[in-house]
Every structure is written in C-alpha cells, then in structure tokens.
C-alpha positions as CSV (number, residue, x, y, z in Angstrom):
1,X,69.6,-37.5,-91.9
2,X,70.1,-33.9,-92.6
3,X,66.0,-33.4,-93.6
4,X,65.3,-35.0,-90.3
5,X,67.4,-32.4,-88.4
6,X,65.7,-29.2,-90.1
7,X,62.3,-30.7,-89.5
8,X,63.3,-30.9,-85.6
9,X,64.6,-27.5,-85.6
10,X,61.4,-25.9,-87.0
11,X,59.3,-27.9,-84.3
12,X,61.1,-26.6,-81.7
13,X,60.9,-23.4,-82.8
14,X,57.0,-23.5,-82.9
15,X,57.3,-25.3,-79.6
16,X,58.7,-22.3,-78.0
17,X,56.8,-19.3,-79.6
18,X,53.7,-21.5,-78.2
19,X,55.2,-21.6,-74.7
20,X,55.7,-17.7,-75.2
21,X,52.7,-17.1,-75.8
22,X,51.0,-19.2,-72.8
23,X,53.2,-17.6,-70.1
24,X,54.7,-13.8,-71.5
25,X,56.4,-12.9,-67.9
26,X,58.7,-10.8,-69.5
27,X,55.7,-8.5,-70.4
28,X,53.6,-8.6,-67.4
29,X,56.7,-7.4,-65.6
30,X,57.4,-4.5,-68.0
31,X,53.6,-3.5,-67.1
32,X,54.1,-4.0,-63.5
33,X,56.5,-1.6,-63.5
34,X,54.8,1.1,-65.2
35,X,52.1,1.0,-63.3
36,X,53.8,1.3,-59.6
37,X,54.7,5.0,-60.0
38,X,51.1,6.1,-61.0
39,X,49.6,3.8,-58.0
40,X,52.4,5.6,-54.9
41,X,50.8,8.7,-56.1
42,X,46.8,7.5,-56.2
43,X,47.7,6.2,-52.7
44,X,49.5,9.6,-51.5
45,X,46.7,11.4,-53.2
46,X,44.1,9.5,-50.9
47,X,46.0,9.5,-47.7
48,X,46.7,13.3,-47.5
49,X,42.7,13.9,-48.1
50,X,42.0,11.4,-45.5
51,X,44.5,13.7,-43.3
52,X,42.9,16.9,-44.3
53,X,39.8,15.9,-43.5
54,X,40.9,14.8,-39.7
55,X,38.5,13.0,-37.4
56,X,34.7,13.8,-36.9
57,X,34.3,16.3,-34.0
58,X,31.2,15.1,-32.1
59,X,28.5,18.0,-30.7
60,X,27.8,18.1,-26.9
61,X,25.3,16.1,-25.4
62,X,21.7,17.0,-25.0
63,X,20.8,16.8,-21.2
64,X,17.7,18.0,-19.4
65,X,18.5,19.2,-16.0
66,X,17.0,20.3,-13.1
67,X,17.5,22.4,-10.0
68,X,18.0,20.8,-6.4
69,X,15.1,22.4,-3.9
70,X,15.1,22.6,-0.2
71,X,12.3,20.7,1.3
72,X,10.9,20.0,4.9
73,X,10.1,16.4,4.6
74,X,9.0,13.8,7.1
75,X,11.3,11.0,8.2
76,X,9.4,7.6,8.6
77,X,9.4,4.0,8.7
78,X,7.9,1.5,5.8
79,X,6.0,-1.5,7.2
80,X,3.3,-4.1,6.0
81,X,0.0,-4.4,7.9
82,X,-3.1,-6.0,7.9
83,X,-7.0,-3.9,7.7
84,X,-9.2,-5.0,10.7
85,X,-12.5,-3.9,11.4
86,X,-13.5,-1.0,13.7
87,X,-16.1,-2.9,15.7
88,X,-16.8,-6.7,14.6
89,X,-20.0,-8.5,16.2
90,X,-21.0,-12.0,16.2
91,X,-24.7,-11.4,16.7
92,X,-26.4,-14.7,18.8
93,X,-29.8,-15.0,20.5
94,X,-30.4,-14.0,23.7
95,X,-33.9,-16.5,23.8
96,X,-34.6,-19.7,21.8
97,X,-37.0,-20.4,19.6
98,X,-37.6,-20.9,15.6
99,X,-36.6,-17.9,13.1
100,X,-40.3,-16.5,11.7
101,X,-38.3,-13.1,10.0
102,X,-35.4,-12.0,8.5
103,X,-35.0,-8.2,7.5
104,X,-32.0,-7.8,5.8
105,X,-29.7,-9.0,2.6
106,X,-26.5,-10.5,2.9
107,X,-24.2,-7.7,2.6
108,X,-26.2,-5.2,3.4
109,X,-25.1,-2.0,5.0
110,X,-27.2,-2.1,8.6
111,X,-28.3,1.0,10.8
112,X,-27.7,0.2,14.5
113,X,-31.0,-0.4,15.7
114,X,-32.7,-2.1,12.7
115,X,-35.0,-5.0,13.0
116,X,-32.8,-8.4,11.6
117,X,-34.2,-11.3,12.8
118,X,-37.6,-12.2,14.4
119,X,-37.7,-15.5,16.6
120,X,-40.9,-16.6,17.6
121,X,-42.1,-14.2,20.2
122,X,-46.0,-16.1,21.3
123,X,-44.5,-18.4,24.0
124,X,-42.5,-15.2,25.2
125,X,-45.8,-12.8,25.2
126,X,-47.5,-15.4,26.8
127,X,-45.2,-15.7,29.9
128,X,-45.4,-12.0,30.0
129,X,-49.3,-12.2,30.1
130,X,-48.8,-14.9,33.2
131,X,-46.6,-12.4,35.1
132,X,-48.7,-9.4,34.7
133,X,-52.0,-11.8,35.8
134,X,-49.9,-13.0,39.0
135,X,-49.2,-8.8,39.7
136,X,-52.3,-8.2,39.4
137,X,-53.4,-11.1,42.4
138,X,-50.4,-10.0,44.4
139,X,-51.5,-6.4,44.4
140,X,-54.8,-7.1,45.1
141,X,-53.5,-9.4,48.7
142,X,-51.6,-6.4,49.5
143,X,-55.1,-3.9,49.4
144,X,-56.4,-6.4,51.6
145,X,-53.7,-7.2,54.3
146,X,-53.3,-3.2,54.4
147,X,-56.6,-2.6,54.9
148,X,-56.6,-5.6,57.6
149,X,-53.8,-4.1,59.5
150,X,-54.9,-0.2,59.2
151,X,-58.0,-1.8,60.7
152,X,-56.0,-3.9,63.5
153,X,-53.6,-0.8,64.4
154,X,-56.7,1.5,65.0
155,X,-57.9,-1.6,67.9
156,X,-54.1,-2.4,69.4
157,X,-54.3,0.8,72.1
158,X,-57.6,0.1,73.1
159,X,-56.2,-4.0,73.9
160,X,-59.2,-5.0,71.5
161,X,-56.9,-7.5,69.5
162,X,-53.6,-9.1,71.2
163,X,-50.1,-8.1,69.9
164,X,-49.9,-11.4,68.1
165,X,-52.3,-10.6,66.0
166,X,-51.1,-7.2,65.4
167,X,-48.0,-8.7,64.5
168,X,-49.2,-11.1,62.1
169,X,-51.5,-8.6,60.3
170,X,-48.2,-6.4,59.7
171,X,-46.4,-9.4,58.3
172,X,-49.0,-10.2,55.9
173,X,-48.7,-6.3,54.5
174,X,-45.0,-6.6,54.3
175,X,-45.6,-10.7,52.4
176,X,-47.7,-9.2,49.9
177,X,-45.8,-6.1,49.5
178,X,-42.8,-9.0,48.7
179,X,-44.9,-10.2,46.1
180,X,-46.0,-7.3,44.4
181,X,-42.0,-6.9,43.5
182,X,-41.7,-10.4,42.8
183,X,-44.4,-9.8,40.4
184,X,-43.1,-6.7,38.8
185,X,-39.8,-8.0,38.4
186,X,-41.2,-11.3,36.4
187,X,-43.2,-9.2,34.5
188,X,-39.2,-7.1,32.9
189,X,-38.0,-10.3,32.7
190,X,-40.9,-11.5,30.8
191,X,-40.7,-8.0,28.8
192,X,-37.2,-8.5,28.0
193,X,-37.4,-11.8,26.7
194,X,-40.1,-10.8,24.4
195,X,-38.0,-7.8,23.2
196,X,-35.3,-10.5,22.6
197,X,-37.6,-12.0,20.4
198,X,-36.5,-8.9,17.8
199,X,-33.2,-9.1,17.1
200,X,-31.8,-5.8,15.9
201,X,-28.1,-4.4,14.5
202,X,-26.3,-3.6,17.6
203,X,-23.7,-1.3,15.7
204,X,-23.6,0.9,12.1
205,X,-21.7,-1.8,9.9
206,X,-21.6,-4.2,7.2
207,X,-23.6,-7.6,7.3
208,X,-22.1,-10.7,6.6
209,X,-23.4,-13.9,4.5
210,X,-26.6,-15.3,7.2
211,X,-25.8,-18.0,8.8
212,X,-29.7,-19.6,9.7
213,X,-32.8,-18.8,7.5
214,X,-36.4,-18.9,8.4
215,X,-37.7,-21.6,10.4
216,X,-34.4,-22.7,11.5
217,X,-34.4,-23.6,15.7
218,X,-32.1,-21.3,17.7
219,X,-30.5,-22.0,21.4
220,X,-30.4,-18.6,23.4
221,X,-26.7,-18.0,23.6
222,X,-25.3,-21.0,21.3
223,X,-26.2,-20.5,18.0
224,X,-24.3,-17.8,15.4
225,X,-26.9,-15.7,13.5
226,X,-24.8,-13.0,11.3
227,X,-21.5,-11.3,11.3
228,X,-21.4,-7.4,11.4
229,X,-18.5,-5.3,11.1
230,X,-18.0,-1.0,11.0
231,X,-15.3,-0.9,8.8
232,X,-15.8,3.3,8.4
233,X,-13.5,4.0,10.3
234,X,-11.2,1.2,9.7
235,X,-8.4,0.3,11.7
236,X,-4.8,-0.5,9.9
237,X,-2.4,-3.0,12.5
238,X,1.4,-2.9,12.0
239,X,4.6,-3.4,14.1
240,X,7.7,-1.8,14.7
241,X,10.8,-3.2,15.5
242,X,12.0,-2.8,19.2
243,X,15.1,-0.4,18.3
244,X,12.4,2.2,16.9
245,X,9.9,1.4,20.2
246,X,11.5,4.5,22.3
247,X,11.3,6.9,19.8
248,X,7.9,5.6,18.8
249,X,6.5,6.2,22.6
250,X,8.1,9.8,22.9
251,X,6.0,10.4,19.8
252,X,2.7,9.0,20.7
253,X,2.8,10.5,23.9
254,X,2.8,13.8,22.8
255,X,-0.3,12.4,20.1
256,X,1.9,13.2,17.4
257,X,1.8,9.8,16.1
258,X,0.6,9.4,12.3
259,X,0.6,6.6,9.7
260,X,-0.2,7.1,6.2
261,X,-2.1,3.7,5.3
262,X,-2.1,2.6,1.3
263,X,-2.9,-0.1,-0.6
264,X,0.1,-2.2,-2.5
265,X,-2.1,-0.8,-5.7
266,X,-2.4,2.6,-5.2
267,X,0.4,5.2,-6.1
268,X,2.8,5.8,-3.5
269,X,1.4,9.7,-3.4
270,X,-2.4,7.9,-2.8
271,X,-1.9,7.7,1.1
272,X,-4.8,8.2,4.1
273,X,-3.1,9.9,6.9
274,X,-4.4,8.7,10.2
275,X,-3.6,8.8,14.3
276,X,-1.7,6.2,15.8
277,X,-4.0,5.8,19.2
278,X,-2.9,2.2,20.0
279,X,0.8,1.0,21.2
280,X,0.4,-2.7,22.6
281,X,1.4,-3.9,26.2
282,X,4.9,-5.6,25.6
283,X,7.1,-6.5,22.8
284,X,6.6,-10.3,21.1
285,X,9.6,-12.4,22.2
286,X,9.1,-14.4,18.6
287,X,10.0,-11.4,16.6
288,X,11.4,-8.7,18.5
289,X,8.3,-6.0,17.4
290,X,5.5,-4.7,18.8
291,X,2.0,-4.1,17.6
292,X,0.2,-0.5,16.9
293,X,-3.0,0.4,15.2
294,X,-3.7,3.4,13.1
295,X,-7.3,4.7,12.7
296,X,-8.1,5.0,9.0
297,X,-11.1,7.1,7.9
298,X,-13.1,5.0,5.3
299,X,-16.2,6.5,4.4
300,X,-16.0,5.2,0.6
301,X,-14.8,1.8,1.8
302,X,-11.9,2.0,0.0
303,X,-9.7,-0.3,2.9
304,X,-11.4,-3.5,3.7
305,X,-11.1,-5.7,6.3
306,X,-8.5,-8.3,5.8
307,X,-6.6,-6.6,3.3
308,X,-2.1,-6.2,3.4
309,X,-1.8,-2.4,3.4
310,X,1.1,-0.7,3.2
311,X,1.7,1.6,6.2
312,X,4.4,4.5,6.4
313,X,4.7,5.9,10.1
314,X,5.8,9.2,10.3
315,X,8.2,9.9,13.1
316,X,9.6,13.4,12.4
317,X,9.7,16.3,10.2
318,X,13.2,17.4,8.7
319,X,13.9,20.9,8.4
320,X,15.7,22.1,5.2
321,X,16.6,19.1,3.0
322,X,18.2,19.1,-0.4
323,X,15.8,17.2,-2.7
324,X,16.3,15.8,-6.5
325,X,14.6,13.6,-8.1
326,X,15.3,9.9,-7.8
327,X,15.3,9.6,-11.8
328,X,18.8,12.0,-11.4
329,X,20.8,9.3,-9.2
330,X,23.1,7.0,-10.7
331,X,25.2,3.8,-9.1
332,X,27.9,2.5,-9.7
333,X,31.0,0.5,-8.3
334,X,32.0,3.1,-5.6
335,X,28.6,3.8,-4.8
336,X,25.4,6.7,-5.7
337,X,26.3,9.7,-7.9
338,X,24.8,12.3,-10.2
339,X,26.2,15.1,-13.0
340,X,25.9,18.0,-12.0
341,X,26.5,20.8,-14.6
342,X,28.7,23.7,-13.5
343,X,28.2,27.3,-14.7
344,X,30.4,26.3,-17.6
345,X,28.2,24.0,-19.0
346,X,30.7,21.3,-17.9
347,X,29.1,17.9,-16.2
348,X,31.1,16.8,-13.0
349,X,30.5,13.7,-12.0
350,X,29.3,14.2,-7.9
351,X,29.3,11.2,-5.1
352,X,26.6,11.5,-3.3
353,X,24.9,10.0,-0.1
354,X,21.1,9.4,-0.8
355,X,18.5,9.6,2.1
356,X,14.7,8.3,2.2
357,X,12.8,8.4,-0.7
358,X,9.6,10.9,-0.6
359,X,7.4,10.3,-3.7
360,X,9.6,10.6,-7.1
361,X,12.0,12.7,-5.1
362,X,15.6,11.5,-3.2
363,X,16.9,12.9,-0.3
364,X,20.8,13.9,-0.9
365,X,22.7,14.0,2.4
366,X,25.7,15.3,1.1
367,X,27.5,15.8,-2.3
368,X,24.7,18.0,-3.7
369,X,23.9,21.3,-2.5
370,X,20.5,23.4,-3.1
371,X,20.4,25.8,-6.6
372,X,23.0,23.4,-8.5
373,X,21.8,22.0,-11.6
374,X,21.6,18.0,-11.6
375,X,21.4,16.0,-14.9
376,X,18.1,14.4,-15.1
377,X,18.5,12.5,-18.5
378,X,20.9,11.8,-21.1
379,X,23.5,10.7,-18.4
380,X,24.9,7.9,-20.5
381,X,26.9,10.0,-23.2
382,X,28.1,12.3,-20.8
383,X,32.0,12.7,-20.3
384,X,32.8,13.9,-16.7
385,X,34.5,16.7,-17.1
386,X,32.7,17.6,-20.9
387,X,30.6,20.0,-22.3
388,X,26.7,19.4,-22.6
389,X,24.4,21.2,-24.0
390,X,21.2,21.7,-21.3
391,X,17.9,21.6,-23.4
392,X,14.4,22.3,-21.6
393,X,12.9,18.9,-23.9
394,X,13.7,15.6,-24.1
395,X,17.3,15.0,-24.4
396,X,18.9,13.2,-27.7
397,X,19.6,10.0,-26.8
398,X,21.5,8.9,-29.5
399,X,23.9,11.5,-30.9
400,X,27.0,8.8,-31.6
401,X,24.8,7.4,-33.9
402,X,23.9,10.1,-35.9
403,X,27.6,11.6,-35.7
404,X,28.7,7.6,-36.9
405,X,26.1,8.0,-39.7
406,X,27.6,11.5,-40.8
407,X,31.3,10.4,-41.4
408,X,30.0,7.0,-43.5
409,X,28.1,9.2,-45.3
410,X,31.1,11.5,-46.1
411,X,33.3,8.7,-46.7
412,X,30.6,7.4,-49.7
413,X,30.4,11.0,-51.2
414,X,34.1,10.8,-51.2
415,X,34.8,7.5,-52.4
C-alpha cells in the first residue's frame, strides 16, 4: 500500500515539472516587465524626433503670368451661312438643231466669250443666203419704180400722164422701199440665228459637268447645255436676328458694313473680310431673321459654292478694352474668375465679367484692370491669398508631389 503511494507521488511530481515547462507564465511575466521601461523610452525617443522635425513646409507655386493690355476691338455677331455663286448661268440654245462641237472640259475654267458648243449652223447659213437673194430682188424693184416715178414726176406739170398714174408710180417706190427693209431685217434675223449656231461662255466662271454631247438634238430654248458659275468673287448669305436688324441698317447705311467669312476648318484668325452690300426686303415670319450677303474676294478659290461658312459681322469698334487671354479665366460655382498676383507676389482670387472672345484673347468687363499681372498657368495649386513664385517658363505642375516624395524619403533615412 505504502509503495503504491510513493510511486503516485513521484508521478505527480514529473507530471507538474512537465506542465512547467509547457506553459512558464511566471517567467514570461518577469520578462515583460523588464522590457516596458526600455520600450516608454524607445517610444519617447521617436516621438520627440518626430516633433523636432515638425511638418514639411511646401515652396510657392510656379505660375507664369501675364499682363492685361488695352485693346480697341470690334464687337460683332457669330452666324452660320451658306457660299453661293457670284453669277450662276444655265446656258440653253437660242436655235435647234444637232450638237457638231464641243470646246471645253468639264470643269474647266471659261473666258466669257469662248466658243463652247457648235449646233449645226448649214440650215441657218442657208436661210441667211435666201434673205440676202430676196434683198437683193427687192432692191433692184425699188431702182426701177424710182426711176419710173422720177420719169412720171418730170411729165405730171405738163398733164402728159394723169394724177392716177402719178400716184401709183409713187406707191410703187414707197412698196419696194417696204421691201428693201423687210429684206434687210430677214437678213439680221437670219445672221443672228446663224451666230446662235456658236454658243459661247456668257460670263468668266467655272463650267459644270455637260449635260448633251455631240450629235445630241437640241430645242431652241428647252434643252439645258452646261452650268457656269463666277465664284471669284464669291458671295457668303447669312441672317441676323430681327433685334440686331436696326443696328444692322444704321451700319450699312453708312457702308460700314463688314463680315469676316471662314470656313468651319480654318483657324478662327484665318478670316476674309468683305462688304456687306445686300440687306433683303423684309424679315421671314418663320424665323424671325433676315437675309444679307457679304461679297467675298476668291481669287484662289478657296470658298466654294455650297459650302457652311462661318460668318462674323462686325458691328462696331470698342475703344479701350482690357484684354487677357482666354487660357487665364477660370469658372466656377459663383461664376468666371482669374488670380491675379499683387505686388507682393500674393495670388487674389478676382470675379470677373468676361466679354466676346477675339482670337485667343477674352474681353474682361470688369474685375480686371489694364497693367495687373493675371495667372496664366499653374492656377490649380494656388491658395488665394498665397505666395507664388512668377517664372517666365512653364510652370511646375506638380510640386505636392515632389514635396510628398521628399518627406517619405526622409521618413526611410530616418527609420
């Protein structure tokens, strides 16, 4: 009994130096707390050098800037309009007959006055022929009957021949004479529908595609031969609301009227200026406008007939605006502003109330005057109210970045 005791006690004595040594909390504790002093002061350590550091101070901004200038610029109106030709001809026969000639290239560029189109002209010099040979017989009546009645007058005081006769030999001059003109005038009409046998370019301009070929059948004044249109100068058709009409006619009245004409394509700068020499008759009860035509020199052919142009009517000229360019402008809830830069080199942020545009420039109403110095880039990391630091190249547009990219890298060297 008593060796069964002694062997219980040694196994739970082994029992518990194995459980000591599988969980020794006493001792992790003891190292636990020898440890906390030395971590307050690492921690204390790393927070005051955290404090003398203190936070990154970032540069000024990089801005280009530019002055506001004082301008005399027109004021205007934008519109859309439509290229039409300066003359426009639908060439038809005067005579009929077939076509024998043709003397020109679809899309040629015609002289007025050159030969086009040749219509058989025999049947024409023929009836010519006819009314010369019939002037000819009625000329040679008229000799006779005036020789007759020279004859007959020389005889009337001496009662030789009676009165009658007299009278009858004076008609007879005065029939043929009637003849002779009848004659002569069949003979031009003969001539000019022989000449109408050549058909030539009644204006300078630009043929169309033909529209009969040789030995086609023409009907005098029915059938369609070509299409020619001057399109140097070329005229540009717009319209103008009803509001603007008044000031529009004190304008053209005084032939001040211009209209720079471009196309959508060409750069707003690429403009022809021309006159304004057409206002029409009444306004269109449709649309509330009213049609005008500029004249548009066009000696390269630049405009074409048909074509949308882009038409900016000049009304006035203002005298003395403030000017900045349209890159300087910013919007935002309340409205346009820009930065301008004080003497201080301190950006204020300025409302402003933008006119017309003129080319890359803004007019500015109010809220900028001429000689201040406007922000033209590097507006996004501006503070109103900051420093910036005006450069004469292209501003830094990323400066957070780099400052960000600084204080990591400080914070590495550190650590």
């Amino acid at each position: 009994m008593g060796h069964v005791n002694r062997t219980d006690h040694r196994k739970l004595g082994e029992r518990t130096a194995m459980d000591a040594r599988r969980n020794p909390r006493p001792n992790r504790g003891a190292f636990g707390l020898l440890l906390l002093p030395f971590v307050v002061v690492c921690v204390s350590c790393g927070r005051s050098q955290v404090q003398a550091q203190g936070p990154a101070t970032l540069p000024p901004p990089l801005v280009t800037v530019v002055e506001a200038k004082v301008q005399d610029v027109p004021r205007y109106l934008d519109e859309i309009g439509r290229n039409i030709a300066f003359e426009s001809v639908s060439v038809t026969p005067q005579v009929g007959g077939p076509i024998v000639e043709r003397h020109f290239q679809d899309g040629e560029n015609l002289k007025k006055g050159q030969l086009i189109f040749v219509i058989d002209p025999r049947p024409y010099k023929a009836q010519l022929d006819s009314a010369r040979a019939n002037l000819a017989q009625a000329e040679a009546s008229l000799e006779l009957a005036k020789v007759q009645f020279a004859r007959d007058q020389e005889l009337v005081g001496t009662r030789a021949i009676s009165k009658q006769d007299y009278d009858t030999k004076k008609s007879t001059v005065d029939v043929n004479q009637a003849q002779v003109e009848a004659a002569k005038a069949a003979i031009e009409t003969a001539q000019i529908n022989l000449d109408y046998c050549y058909i030539h370019s009644p204006i300078d301009g630009r043929a169309g595609a033909r529209l009969v070929d040789v030995g086609n059948v023409v009907q005098a004044n029915n059938t369609s031969l070509l299409s020619i249109q001057r399109i140097d100068p070329i005229y540009a058709t717009f319209t103008v609301t009803e509001h603007d009409l008044a000031e529009v006619q004190k304008k053209m009245s005084r032939g001040m009227l211009k209209a720079q004409v471009r196309l959508p394509a060409d750069a707003e700068n690429a403009g022809r200026s021309g006159n304004v020499e057409f206002l029409d008759n009444a306004v269109q009860n449709a649309t509330g406008t009213v049609n005008l035509r500029a004249t548009i020199p066009n000696a390269d052919r630049h405009f074409w007939p048909g074509q949308f142009v882009n038409v900016r009517l000049v009304l006035d000229m203002e005298k003395g605006t403030v000017l900045v360019p349209s890159q300087a402008t910013q919007i935002s809830q309340q409205g346009p502003f820009v930065f301008v830069v004080k003497s201080d080199d301190t950006a204020e942020l300025r409302p402003v109330t933008l006119g017309q545009r003129q080319r890359d420039d803004v007019v500015i109403t109010s809220g900028v005057v001429a000689g201040e110095r406007v922000v033209l880039a590097g507006q996004l990391l501006i503070r109103p109210g900051g420093k910036v630091h005006v450069g004469s190249g292209a501003p830094v547009t990323a400066p957070a970045a780099d400052g960000a990219d600084k204080q990591d890298s400080t914070r590495r060297n550190a650590s």
